[in-house]
N, C-alpha and C positions, 0 to 999 in steps of 0.2 A: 159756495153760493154767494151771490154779490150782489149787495144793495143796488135798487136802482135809487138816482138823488136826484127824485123831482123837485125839490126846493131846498136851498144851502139849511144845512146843520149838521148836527154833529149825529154819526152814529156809531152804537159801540162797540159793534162788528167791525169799525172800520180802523177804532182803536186797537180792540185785541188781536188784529190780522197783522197791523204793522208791529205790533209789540212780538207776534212770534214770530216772522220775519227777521228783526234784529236778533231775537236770540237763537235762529238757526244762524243765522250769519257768520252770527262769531261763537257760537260754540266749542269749534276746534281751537279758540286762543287762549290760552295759557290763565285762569284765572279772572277773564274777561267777564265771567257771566256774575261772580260775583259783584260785580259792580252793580245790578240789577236792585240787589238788600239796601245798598249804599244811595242810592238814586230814588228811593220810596222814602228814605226818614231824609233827604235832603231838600225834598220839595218841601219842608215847613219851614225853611230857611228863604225863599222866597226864588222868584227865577232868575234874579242877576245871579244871583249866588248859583243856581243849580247849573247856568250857561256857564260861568266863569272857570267851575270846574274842569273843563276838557284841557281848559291852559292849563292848569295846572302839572297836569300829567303828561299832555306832550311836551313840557318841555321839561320832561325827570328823561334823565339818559339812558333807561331800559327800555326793551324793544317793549316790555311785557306792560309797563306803564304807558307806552305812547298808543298802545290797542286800546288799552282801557279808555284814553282818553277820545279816541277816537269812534269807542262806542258811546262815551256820552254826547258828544259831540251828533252823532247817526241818532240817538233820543231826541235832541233838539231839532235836528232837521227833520225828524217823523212829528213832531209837536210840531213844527212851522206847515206842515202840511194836511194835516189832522186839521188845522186853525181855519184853512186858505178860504172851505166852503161859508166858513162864519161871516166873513169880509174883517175878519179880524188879522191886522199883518202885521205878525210876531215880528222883532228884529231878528236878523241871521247872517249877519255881515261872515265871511272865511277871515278869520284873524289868526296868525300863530305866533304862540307866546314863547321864541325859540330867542331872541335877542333881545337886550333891554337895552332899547332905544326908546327919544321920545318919539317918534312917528306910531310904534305898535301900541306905545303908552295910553295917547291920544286917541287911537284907533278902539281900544279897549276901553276907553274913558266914555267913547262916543257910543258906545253900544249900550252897555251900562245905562248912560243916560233915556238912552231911548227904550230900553225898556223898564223906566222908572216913568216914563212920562207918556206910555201906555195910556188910554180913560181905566179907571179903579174898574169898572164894570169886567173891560177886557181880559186884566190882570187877574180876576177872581175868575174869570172863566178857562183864562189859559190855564192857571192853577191847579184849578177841578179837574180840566182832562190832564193835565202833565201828573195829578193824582191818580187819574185812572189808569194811564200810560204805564206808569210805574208799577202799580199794582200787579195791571197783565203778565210785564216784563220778570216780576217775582213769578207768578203761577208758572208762567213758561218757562221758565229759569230752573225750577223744579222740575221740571217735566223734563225738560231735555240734555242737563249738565249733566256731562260725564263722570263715569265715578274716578276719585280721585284728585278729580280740580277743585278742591278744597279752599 
């Protein structure tokens, strides 16, 4: 059953739908849903840090890292979209952190920046859902990981 949104906000059916959404999705990847545990104690590190994550891993040379990185990556673009009704507009530029050049340098500098330079207001509220986001994504993480992908 689906919310109707007669006026923008946030609801939390709206959260916990895309949070099980991403964890059927990648289910079948190798190790991917652990990434879920990882993604809840890394929101107190703040959200440059939680975005900047997904570079990290796609550019590690296993297929099994670059999934990972690209379900962080699929978190942030459910949190840019969770945001959209708030009029709050997360940054979400497509950057890949595959070559160290200065153009990607720049480009990741530039992101970075913009979401430092968020209003404080918006930052404590992306926060709060990319908390609750995370949260879901554990519950359902449980519920659906196969046995084995330890």
């Amino acid at each position: 059953m689906t919310q109707t949104h007669d006026q923008p906000g946030l609801y939390l059916y709206d959260i916990d739908h895309h949070a099980q959404d991403l964890v059927i999705q990648n289910r079948n990847k190798k190790n991917v849903l652990n990434e879920s545990h990882k993604m809840r104690m890394a929101v107190a590190y703040g959200l440059e840090r939680f975005w900047g994550e997904h570079l990290r891993l796609q550019g590690e040379n296993t297929e099994e890292n670059k999934n990972k990185g690209k379900y962080w990556k699929a978190v942030w673009d459910a949190l840019e979209e969770i945001l959209q009704p708030t009029e709050i507009n997360l940054p979400n530029q497509n950057i890949k952190s595959q070559k160290a050049n200065k153009e990607e340098s720049q480009k990741i500098q530039e992101m970075a920046k913009a979401i430092w330079e968020l209003p404080l207001e918006h930052q404590r509220i992306a926060l709060m859902v990319l908390t609750q986001l995370c949260d879901s994504l554990v519950w359902w993480t449980q519920r659906y990981k196969k046995k084995g992908d330890d």
